[in-house]
N, C-alpha and C positions, 0 to 999 in steps of 0.2 A: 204662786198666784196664777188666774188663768185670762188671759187678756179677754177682755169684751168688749165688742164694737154693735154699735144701731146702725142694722141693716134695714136698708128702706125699704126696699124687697116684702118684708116677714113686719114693716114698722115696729121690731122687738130689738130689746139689746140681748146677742146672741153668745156663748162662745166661743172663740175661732180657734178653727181647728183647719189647718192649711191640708189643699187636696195631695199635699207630698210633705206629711208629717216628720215620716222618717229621717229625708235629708234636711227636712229642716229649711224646705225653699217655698217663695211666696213670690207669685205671679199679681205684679198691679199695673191697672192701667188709668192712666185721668187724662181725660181731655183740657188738652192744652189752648195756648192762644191760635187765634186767627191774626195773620198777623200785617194787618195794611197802618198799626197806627201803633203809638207807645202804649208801654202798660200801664193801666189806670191802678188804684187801689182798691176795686174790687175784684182785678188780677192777683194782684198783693195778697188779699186775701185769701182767694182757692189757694194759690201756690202755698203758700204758708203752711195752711193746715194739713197738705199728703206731703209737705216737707216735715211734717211731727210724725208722722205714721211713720213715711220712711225711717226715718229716723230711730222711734219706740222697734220696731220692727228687728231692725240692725240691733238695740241695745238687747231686745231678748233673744238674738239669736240665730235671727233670718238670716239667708241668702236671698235677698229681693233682689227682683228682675224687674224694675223701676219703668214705665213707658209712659212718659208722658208727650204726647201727639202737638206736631204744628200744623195747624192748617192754612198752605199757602197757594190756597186756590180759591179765589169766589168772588161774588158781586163786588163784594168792599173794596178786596184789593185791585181787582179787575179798573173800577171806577177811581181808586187812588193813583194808579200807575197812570192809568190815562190823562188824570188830571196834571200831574208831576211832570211828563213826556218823559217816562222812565220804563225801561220794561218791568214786565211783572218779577222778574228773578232779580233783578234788580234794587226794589224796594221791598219783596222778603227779604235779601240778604242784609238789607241796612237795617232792618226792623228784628229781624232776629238778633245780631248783633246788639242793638241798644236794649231787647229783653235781655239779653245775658248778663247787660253791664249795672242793670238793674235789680235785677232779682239777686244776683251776686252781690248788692251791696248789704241786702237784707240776709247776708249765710245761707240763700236757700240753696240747698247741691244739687248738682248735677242728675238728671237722671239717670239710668243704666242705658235705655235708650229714649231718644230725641226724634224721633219718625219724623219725616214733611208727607205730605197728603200726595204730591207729586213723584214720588220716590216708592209708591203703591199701585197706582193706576190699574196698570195688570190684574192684583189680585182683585181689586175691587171691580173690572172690568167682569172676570172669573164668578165672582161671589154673583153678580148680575142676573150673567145668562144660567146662573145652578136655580137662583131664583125663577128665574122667565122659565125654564126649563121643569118645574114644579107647580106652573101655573100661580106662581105668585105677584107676576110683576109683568107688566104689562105694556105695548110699545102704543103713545099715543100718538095723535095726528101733528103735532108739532114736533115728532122726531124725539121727544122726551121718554124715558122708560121708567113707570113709576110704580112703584111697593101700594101691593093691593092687601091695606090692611085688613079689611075686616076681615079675609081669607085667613089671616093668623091666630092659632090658637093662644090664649091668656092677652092679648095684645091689652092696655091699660092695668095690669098688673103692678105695676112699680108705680103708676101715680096714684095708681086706686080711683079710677075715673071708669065709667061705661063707656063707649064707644059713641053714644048719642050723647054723654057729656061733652065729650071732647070735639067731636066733629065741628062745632061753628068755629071755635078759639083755633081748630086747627086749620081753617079754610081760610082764617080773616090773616093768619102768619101767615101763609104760603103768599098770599094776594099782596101782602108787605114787601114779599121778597120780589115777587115776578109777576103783575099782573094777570096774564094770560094763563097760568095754570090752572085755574077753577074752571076752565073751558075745558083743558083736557083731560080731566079725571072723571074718573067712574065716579070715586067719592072725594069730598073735598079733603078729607082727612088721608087719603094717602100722597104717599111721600115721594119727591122727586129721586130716583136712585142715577138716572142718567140725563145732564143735561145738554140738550141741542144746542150746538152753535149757534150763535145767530152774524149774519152778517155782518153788522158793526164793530163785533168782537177783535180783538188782537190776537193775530195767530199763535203766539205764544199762552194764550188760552184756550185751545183745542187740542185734542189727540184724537188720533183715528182709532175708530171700532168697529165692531159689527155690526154697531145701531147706528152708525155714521159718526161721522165727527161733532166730539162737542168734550165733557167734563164733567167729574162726580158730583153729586150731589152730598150734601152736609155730611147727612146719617150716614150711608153707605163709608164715609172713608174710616171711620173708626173702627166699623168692624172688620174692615180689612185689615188694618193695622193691628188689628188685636190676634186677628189669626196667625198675621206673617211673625211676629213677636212671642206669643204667648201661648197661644194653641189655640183650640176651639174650647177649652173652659179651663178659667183662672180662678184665681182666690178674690182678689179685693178690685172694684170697678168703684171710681170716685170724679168729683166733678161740683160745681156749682149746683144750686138747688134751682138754678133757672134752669138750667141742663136735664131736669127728670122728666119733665115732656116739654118737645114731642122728643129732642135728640135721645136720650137715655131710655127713653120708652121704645123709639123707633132699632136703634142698637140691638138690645135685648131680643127682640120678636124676631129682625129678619134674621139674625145670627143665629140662631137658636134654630128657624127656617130651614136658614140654607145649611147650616152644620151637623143637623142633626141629633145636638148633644148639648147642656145645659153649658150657660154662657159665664157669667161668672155668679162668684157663691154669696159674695157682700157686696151691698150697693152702700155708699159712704158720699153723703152729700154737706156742704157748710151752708152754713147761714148767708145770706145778704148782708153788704153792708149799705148800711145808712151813713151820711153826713147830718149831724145836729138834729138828729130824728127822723129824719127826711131819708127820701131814698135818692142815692146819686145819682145825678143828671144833667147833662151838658142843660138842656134846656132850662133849669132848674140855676143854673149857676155855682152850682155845688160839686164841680167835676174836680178831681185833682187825678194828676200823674204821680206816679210813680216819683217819677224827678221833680216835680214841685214840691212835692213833701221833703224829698233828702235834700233841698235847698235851705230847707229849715231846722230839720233834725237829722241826727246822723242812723246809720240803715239798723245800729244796733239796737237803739230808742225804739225805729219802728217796729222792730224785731218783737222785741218785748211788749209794748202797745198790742199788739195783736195775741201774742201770745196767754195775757191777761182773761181773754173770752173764748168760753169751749165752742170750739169749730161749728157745732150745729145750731150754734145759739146768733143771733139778730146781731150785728157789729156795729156800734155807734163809733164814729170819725169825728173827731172835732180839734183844734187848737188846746182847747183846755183840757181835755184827757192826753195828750201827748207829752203838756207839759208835766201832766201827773204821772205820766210812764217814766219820762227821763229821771224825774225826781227819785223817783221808785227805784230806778233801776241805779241812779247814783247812791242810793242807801245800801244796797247789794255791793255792789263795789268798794264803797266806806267800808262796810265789816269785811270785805278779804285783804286790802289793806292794812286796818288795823291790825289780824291777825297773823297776816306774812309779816308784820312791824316787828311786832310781839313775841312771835318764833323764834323768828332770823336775831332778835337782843338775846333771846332767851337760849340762844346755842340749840334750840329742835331743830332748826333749817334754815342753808343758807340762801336757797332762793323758794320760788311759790312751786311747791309740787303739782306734778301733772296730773291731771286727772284722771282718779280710777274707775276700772269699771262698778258693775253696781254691787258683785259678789266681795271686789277689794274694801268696799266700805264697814264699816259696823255696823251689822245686821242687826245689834243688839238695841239701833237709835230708830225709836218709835218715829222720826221723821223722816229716818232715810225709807223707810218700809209702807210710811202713809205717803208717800210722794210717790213709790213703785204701784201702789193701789189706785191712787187714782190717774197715773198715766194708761194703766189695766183696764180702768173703767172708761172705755169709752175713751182713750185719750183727751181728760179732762186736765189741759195746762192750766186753767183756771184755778182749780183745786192744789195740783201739783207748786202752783209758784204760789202760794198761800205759805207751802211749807219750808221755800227757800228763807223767807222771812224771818219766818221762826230761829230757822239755824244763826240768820241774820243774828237775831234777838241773843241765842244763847252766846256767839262769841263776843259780843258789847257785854255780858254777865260778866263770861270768863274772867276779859280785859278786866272787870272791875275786882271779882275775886283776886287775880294775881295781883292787883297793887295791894290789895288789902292785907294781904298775908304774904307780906314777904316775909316773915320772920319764923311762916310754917314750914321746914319744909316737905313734909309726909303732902300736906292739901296742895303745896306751890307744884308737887309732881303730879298729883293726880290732875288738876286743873290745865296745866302745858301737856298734857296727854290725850284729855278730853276738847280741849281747845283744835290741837293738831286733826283729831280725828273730825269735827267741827267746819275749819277751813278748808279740806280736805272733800268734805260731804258737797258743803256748799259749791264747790268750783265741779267739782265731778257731777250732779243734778243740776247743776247750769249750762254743762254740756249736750247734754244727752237731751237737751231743748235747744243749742245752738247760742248761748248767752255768756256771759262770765269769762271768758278766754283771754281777754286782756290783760295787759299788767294794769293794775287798778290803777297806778298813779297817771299813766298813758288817757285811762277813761277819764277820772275825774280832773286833769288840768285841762282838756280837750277843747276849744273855742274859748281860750283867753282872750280878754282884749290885751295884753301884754306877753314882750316874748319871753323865752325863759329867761333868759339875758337881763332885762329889764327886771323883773322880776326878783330874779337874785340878787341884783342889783342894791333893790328897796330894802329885801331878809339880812343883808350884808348891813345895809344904814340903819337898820332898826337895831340890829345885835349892836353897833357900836355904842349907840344912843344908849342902850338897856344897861352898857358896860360903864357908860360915862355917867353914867343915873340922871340922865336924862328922859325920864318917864315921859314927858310927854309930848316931847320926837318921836319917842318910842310908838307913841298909844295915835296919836298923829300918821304917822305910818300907815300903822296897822290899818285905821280907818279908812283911809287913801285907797287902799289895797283892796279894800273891803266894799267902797262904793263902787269900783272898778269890778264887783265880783269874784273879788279872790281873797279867800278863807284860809289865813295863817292856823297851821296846826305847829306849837310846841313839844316836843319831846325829848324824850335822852339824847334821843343823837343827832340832835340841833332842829331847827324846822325847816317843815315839807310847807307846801301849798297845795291846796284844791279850788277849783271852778266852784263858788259857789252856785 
């Protein structure tokens, strides 16, 4: 199968073909958080979706060289730290920390590298004056050094915008940011690459340069970071869709400028997300963190929640599709339960096998191969967890074939055979998304209102009751149990419980 990704670049779905086929390595870079504040869930969301790339990437094959950027310099955090009476390194380092502890509860992994914007300066200082040196960048009267776009060739390329498109929307953002910039540019559409101290500032937001003292501007730190990491041209360049102009736009053209040599080959952008239709916003009252949400569902729920809509596609947030993730997702759980139940009686296995890669699976099961197809296409988890379902579907068959024939045993083998390979499918393509890895009973007892103690406690007084024939202690129980949220399962080897 040949993987294919929509490059924004080319707006086509293309197929990739990495610029070092041979070894078999793949150069990505996504711009990461700014980080003066916790992660919201439309963090959640970028992060998410180049955690499936990463990920698909590694399952076919790759050596990825993972960079995903922090940027811990600028107005937000500048005016955070000031607020807080905390230095600026000081509140990166608390805010980096709580994204780690965050995003870590969602399985998203580690990148290969984790860059700060401040840990570059140099190169970006370098990248600068190669520009000013080129005649592209220009030193204005407020001590600011700014990228003279229309000097660049292809510039709007990636959004697909003209240059008199873009010019008002980009003059009205710059004036958002720093009032007094529209005074010092040639055009209002070009971009800050260097900015001025200003007096009020904390000295721990300045370095010295050649343009005097002051501190990068947005765009410039990425491409620096891209160079000192990945070279001057990589495979996959990804990011929020708010991100394709002006940053991804601005990226693109100067790097390209000042390097000389094509920047990267796939632009890979996700969708927004919306709350309840709406698009999130503090002002709006629709804002959730990261940690507000895992207050109410756990990070594996959210995991899957997101995982449900392909990356490029509009992301609706709400309370009632969460609860239909969890639900979903304890469906998926129930059938690897039942089937490690099933095995482990049936003498195939005495505990849940580990997950194989996608070549150890049966190649011959039409859904382990329509799962591989559409993680190919465009990493479409949408499509893909459609067919974890299925698999779902055929081990609740299995389960019922092997009660029904016990007395065959040519079909009771073929059936504990195809079941194994079944179980097997399923936990192994719930990997290779970050999902399924639990002991199922660990997932489904998970936010009991009772401990297990208590619990056995009640499966202990009902077995008596059932012995004493005492049916309706017994049925009494059970119902207790049950309005309490917890689902007595009976079987051979005495009863389990689950969360309903």
């Amino acid at each position: 199968m040949t993987l294919r990704l929509f490059n924004t670049l080319t707006r086509k779905l293309e197929d990739f073909t990495a610029l070092d086929p041979a070894q078999r390595k793949v150069g990505m870079y996504v711009c990461g958080m700014t980080v003066y504040d916790l992660c919201h869930m439309g963090h959640a969301r970028m992060m998410m979706a180049f955690d499936v790339v990463y990920r698909w990437l590694q399952v076919r094959g790759y050596e990825v060289n993972y960079v995903r950027n922090i940027t811990d310099i600028d107005d937000k955090i500048i005016r955070r730290a000031l607020e807080r009476g905390i230095t600026i390194r000081e509140l990166t380092d608390e805010m980096i920390a709580a994204m780690r502890e965050d995003i870590g509860a969602l399985g998203i992994k580690p990148p290969t590298h984790e860059p700060r914007a401040t840990e570059h300066v140099g190169s970006m200082l370098d990248m600068i004056a190669t520009l000013e040196g080129k005649g592209l960048a220009y030193r204005a009267p407020t001590g600011d050094v700014n990228l003279s776009v229309r000097k660049l060739p292809g510039y709007g390329r990636l959004s697909g915008k003209s240059l008199d498109d873009l010019r008002a929307g980009a003059g009205l953002a710059e004036r958002s940011d720093r009032a007094d910039l529209a005074d010092a540019k040639v055009d209002p559409l070009d971009s800050v690459l260097w900015k001025a101290s200003k007096p009020e500032e904390p000295e721990d937001a300045k370095w010295p340069s050649v343009f005097g003292p002051g501190r990068p501007g947005w765009h410039i730190e990425c491409s620096a970071m891209c160079l000192d990491l990945l070279g001057k041209s990589f495979d996959i360049h990804g990011g929020g869709m708010d991100l394709q102009f002006p940053h991804h736009e601005n990226e693109l053209a100067q790097s390209e400028a000042a390097n000389g040599e094509k920047f990267a080959s796939y632009w890979l952008h996700n969708g927004f997300l919306n709350v309840d239709g709406e698009k999130m916003s503090k002002s709006l009252g629709n804002f959730f963190t990261i940690r507000d949400v895992l207050k109410h569902f756990d990070g594996e729920t959210l995991r899957f929640f997101m995982l449900r809509t392909h990356y490029r596609s509009q992301f609706n947030f709400s309370d009632a599709l969460l609860e239909d993730a969890r639900n979903a997702l304890r469906r998926l759980y129930n059938a690897l339960d039942i089937g490690d139940a099933l095995l482990a009686r049936l003498g195939m296995r005495a505990v849940a096998a580990a997950p194989a890669t996608l070549d150890e699976l049966d190649r011959s099961d039409d859904l382990t191969t329509s799962f591989e197809a559409a993680m190919d296409n465009d990493f479409n988890t949408a499509e893909a967890v459609s067919y974890l379902f299925m698999l779902a579907s055929d081990i609740g068959a299995l389960k019922k074939t092997l009660e029904d024939a016990s007395t065959d045993p040519v079909l009771v083998q073929a059936s504990m055979l195809a079941l194994d390979r079944k179980v097997l499918a399923l936990r192994s393509l719930g990997a290779t998304l970050g999902i399924l890895q639990q002991e199922p009973l660990s997932f489904l007892q998970a936010g009991a209102a009772l401990t297990e103690a208590e619990i056995q406690a009640r499966i202990a007084a009902r077995a008596q009751a059932k012995k004493d024939k005492d049916f309706a202690a017994s049925d009494r129980i059970r119902k207790e149990l049950a309005d309490l949220g917890i689902t007595l399962k009976d079987g051979p080897e005495g009863t389990t419980w689950v969360k309903a």
